[in-house]
Each structure stands twice: as C-alpha cells, then as structure tokens.
PDB file of N, CA, C, O and CB in Angstrom:
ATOM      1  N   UNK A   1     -47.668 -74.615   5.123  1.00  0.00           N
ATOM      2  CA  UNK A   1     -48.708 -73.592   5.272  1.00  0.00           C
ATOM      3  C   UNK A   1     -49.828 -74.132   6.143  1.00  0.00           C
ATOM      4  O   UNK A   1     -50.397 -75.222   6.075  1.00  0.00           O
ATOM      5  CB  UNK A   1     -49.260 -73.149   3.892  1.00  0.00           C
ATOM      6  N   UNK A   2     -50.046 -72.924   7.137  1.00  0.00           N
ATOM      7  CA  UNK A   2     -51.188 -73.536   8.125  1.00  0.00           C
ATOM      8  C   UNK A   2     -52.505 -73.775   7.330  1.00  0.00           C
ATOM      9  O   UNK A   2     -52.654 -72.990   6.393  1.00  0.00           O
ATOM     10  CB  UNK A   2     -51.545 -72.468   9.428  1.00  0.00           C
ATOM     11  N   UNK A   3     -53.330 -74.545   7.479  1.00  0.00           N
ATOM     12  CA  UNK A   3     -54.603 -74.593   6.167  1.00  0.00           C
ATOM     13  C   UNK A   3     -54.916 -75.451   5.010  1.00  0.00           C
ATOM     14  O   UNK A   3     -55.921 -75.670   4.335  1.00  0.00           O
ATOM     15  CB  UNK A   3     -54.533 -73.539   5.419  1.00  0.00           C
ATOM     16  N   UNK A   4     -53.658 -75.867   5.025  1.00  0.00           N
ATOM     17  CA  UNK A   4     -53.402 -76.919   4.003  1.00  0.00           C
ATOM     18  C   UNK A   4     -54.492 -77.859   3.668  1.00  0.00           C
ATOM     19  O   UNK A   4     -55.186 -77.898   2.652  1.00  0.00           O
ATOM     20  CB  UNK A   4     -52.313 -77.707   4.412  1.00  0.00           C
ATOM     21  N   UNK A   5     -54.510 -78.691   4.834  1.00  0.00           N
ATOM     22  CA  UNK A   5     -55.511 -80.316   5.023  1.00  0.00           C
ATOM     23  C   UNK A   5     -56.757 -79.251   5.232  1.00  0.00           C
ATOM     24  O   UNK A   5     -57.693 -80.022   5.025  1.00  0.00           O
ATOM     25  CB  UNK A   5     -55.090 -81.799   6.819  1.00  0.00           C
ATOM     26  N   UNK A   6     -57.103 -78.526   5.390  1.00  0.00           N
ATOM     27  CA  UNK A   6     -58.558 -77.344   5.228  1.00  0.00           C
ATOM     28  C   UNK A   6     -59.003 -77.516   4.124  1.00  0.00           C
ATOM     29  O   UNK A   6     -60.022 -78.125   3.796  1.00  0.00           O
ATOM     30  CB  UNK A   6     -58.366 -75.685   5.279  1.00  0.00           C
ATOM     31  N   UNK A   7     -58.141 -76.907   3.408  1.00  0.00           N
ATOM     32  CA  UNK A   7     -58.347 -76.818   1.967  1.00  0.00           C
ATOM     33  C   UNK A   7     -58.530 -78.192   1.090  1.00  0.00           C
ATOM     34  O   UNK A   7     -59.349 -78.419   0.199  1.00  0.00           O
ATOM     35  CB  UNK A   7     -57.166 -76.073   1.449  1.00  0.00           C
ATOM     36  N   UNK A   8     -57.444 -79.086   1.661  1.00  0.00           N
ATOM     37  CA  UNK A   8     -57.740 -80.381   1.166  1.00  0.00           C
ATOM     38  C   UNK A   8     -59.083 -80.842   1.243  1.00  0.00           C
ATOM     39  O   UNK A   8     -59.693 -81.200   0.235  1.00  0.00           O
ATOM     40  CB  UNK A   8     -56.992 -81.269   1.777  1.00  0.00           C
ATOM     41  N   UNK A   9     -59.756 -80.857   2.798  1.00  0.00           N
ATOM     42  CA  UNK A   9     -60.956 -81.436   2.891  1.00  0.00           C
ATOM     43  C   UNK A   9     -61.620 -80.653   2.645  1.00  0.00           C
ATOM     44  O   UNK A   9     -62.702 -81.222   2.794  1.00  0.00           O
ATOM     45  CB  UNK A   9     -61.319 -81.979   3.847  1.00  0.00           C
ATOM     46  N   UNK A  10     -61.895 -79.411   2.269  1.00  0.00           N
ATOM     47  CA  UNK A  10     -62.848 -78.586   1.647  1.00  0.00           C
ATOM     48  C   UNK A  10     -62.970 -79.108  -0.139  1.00  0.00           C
ATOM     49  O   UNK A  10     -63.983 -79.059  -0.836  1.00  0.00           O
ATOM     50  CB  UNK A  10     -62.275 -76.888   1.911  1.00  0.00           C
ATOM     51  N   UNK A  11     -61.901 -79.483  -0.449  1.00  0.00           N
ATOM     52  CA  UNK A  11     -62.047 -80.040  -2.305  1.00  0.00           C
ATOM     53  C   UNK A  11     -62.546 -81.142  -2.076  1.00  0.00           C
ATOM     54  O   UNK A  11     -63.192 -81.504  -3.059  1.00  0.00           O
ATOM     55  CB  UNK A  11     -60.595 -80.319  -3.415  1.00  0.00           C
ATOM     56  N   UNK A  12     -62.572 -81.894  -1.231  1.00  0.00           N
ATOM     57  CA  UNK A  12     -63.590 -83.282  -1.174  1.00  0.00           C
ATOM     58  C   UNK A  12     -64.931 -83.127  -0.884  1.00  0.00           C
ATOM     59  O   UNK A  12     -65.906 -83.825  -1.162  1.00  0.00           O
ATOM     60  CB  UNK A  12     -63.205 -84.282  -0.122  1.00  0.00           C
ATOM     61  N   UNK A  13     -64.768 -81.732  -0.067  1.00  0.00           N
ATOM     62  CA  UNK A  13     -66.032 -81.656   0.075  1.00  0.00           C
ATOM     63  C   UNK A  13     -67.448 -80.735  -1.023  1.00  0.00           C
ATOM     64  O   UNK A  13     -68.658 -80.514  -0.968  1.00  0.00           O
ATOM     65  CB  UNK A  13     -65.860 -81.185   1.366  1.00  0.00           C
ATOM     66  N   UNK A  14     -66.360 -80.486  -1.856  1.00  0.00           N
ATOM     67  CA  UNK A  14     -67.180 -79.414  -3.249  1.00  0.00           C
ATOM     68  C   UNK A  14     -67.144 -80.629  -3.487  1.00  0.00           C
ATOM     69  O   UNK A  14     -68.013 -81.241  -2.865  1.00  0.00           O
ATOM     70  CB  UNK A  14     -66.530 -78.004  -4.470  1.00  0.00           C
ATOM     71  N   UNK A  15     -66.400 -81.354  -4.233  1.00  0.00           N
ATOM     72  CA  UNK A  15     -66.364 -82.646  -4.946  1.00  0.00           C
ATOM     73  C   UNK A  15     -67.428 -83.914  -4.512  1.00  0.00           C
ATOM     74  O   UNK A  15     -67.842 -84.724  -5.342  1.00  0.00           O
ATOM     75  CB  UNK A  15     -64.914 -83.128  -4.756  1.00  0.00           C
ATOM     76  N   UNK A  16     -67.665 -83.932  -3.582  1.00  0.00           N
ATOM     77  CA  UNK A  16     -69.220 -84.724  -3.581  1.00  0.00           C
ATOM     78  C   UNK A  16     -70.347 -83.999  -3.351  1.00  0.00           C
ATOM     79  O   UNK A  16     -71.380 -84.610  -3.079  1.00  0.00           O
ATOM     80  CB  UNK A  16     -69.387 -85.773  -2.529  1.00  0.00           C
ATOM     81  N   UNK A  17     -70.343 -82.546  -3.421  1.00  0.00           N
ATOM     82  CA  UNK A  17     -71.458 -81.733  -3.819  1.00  0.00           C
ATOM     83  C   UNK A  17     -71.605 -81.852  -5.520  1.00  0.00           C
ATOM     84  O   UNK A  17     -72.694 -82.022  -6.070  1.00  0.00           O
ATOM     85  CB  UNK A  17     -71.177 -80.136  -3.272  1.00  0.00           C
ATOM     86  N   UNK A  18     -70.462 -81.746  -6.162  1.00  0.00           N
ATOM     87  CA  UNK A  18     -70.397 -81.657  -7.467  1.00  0.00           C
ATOM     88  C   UNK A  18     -69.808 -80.171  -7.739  1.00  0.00           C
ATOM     89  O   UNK A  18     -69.947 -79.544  -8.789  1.00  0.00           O
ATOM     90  CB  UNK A  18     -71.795 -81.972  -8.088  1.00  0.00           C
ATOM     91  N   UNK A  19     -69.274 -79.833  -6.833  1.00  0.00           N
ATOM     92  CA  UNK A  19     -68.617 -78.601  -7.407  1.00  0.00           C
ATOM     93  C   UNK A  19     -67.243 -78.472  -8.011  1.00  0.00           C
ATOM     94  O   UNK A  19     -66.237 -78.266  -7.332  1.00  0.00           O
ATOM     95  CB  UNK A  19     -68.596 -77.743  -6.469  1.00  0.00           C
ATOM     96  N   UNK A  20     -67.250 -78.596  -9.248  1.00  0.00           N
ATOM     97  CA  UNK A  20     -66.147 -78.955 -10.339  1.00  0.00           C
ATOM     98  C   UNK A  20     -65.806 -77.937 -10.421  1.00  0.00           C
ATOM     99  O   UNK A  20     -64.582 -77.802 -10.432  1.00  0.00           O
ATOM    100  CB  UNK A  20     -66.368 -79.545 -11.640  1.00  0.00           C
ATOM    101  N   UNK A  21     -66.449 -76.988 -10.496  1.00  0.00           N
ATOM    102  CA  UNK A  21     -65.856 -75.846 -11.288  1.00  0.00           C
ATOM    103  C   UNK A  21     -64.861 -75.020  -9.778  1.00  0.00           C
ATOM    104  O   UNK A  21     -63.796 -74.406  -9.839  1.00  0.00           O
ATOM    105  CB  UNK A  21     -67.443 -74.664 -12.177  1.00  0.00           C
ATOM    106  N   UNK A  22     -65.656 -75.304  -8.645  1.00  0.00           N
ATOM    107  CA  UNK A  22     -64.720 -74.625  -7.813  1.00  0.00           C
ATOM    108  C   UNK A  22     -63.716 -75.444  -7.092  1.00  0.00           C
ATOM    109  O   UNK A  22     -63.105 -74.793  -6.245  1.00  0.00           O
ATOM    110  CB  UNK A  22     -65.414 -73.890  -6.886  1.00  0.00           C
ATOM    111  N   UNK A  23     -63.334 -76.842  -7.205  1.00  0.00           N
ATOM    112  CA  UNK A  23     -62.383 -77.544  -7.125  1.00  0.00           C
ATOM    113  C   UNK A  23     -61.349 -77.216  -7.943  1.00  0.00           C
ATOM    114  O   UNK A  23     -60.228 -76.918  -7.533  1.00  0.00           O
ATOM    115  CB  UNK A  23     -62.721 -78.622  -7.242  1.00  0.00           C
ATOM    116  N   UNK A  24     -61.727 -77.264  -9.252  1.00  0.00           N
ATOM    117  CA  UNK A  24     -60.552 -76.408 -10.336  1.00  0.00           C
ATOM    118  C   UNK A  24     -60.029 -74.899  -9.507  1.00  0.00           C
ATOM    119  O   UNK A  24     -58.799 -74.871  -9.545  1.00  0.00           O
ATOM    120  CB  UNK A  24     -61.533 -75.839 -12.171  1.00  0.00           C
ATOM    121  N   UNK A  25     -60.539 -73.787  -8.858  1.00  0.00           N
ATOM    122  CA  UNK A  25     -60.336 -72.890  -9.211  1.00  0.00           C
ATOM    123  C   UNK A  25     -59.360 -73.060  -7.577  1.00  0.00           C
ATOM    124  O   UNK A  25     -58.350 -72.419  -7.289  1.00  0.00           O
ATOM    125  CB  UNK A  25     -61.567 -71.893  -9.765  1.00  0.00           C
ATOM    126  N   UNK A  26     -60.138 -74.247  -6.611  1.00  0.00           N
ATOM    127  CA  UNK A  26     -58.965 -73.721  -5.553  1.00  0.00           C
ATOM    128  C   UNK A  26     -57.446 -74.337  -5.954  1.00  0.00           C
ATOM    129  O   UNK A  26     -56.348 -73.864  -5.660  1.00  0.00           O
ATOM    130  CB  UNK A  26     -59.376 -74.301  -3.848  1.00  0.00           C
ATOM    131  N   UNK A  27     -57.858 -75.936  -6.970  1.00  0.00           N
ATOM    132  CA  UNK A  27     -56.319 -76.261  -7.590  1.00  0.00           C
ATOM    133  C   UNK A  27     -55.510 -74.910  -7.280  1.00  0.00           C
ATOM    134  O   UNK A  27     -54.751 -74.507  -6.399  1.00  0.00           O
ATOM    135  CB  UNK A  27     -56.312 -76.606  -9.475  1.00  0.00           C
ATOM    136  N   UNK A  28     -56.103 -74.395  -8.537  1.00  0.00           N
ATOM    137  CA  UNK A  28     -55.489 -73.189  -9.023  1.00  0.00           C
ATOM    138  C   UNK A  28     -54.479 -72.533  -7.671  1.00  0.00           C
ATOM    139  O   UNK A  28     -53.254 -72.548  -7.547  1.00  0.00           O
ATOM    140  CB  UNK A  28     -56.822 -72.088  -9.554  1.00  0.00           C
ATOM    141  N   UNK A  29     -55.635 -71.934  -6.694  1.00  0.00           N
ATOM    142  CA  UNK A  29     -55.183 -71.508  -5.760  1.00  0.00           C
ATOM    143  C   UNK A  29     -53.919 -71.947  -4.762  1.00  0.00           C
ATOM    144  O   UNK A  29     -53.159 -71.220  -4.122  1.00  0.00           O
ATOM    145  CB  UNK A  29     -56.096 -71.453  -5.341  1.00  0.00           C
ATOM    146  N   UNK A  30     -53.966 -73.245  -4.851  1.00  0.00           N
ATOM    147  CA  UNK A  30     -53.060 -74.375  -4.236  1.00  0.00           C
ATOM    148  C   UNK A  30     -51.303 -74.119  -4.878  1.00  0.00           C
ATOM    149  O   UNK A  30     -50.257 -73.990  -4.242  1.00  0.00           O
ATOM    150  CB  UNK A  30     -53.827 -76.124  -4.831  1.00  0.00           C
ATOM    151  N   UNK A  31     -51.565 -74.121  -6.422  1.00  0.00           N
ATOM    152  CA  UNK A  31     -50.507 -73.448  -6.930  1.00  0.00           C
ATOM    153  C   UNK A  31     -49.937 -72.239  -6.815  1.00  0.00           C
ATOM    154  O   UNK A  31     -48.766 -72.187  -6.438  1.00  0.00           O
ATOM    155  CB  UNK A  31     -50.617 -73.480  -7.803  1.00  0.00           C
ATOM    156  N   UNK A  32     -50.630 -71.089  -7.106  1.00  0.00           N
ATOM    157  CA  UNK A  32     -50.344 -70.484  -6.412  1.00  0.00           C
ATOM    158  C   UNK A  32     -49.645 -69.923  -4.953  1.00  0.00           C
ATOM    159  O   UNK A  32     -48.769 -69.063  -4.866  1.00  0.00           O
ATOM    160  CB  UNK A  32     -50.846 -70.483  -6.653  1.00  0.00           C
ATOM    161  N   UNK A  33     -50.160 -70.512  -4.073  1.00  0.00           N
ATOM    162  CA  UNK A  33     -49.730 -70.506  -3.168  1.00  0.00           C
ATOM    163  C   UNK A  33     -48.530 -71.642  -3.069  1.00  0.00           C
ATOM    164  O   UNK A  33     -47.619 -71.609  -2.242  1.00  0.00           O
ATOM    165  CB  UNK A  33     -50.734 -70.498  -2.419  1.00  0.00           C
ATOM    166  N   UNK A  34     -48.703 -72.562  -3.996  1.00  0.00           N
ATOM    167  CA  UNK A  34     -47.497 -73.642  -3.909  1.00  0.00           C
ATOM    168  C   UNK A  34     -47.964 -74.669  -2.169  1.00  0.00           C
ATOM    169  O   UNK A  34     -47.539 -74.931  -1.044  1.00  0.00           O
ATOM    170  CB  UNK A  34     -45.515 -72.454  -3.785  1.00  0.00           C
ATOM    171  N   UNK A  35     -48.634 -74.797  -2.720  1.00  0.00           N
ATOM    172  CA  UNK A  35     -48.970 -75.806  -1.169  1.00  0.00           C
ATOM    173  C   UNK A  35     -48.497 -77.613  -1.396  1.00  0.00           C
ATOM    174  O   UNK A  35     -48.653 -78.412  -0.473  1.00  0.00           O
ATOM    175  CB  UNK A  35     -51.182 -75.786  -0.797  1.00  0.00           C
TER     176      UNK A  35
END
C-alpha cells in the first residue's frame, strides 16, 4: 500500500508529541487496512 512509511512516520511523530491515544487508533487503522 502506497502510504505505508507515511503512516509509519506519522506514529513516531504523535509519539514524541505524546499522542497515545491517536497512535492506538491509527494501529487500529493499520489493521484494518492490513498494512
């Protein structure tokens, strides 16, 4: 899937903001989509 490493470096990048709660929710999304 095109977006992939996007998404990857977007969860690193909530993640040293401290955004936990929306790191969980793109997981989520990741499954979903099965990435």
């Amino acid at each position: 899937m095109t977006g992939a490493s996007s998404l990857r470096d977007l969860d690193v990048l909530t993640l040293g903001i401290g955004g936990e709660i929306f790191a969980v929710e793109a997981a989520a999304v990741r499954e979903i989509l099965d990435l």
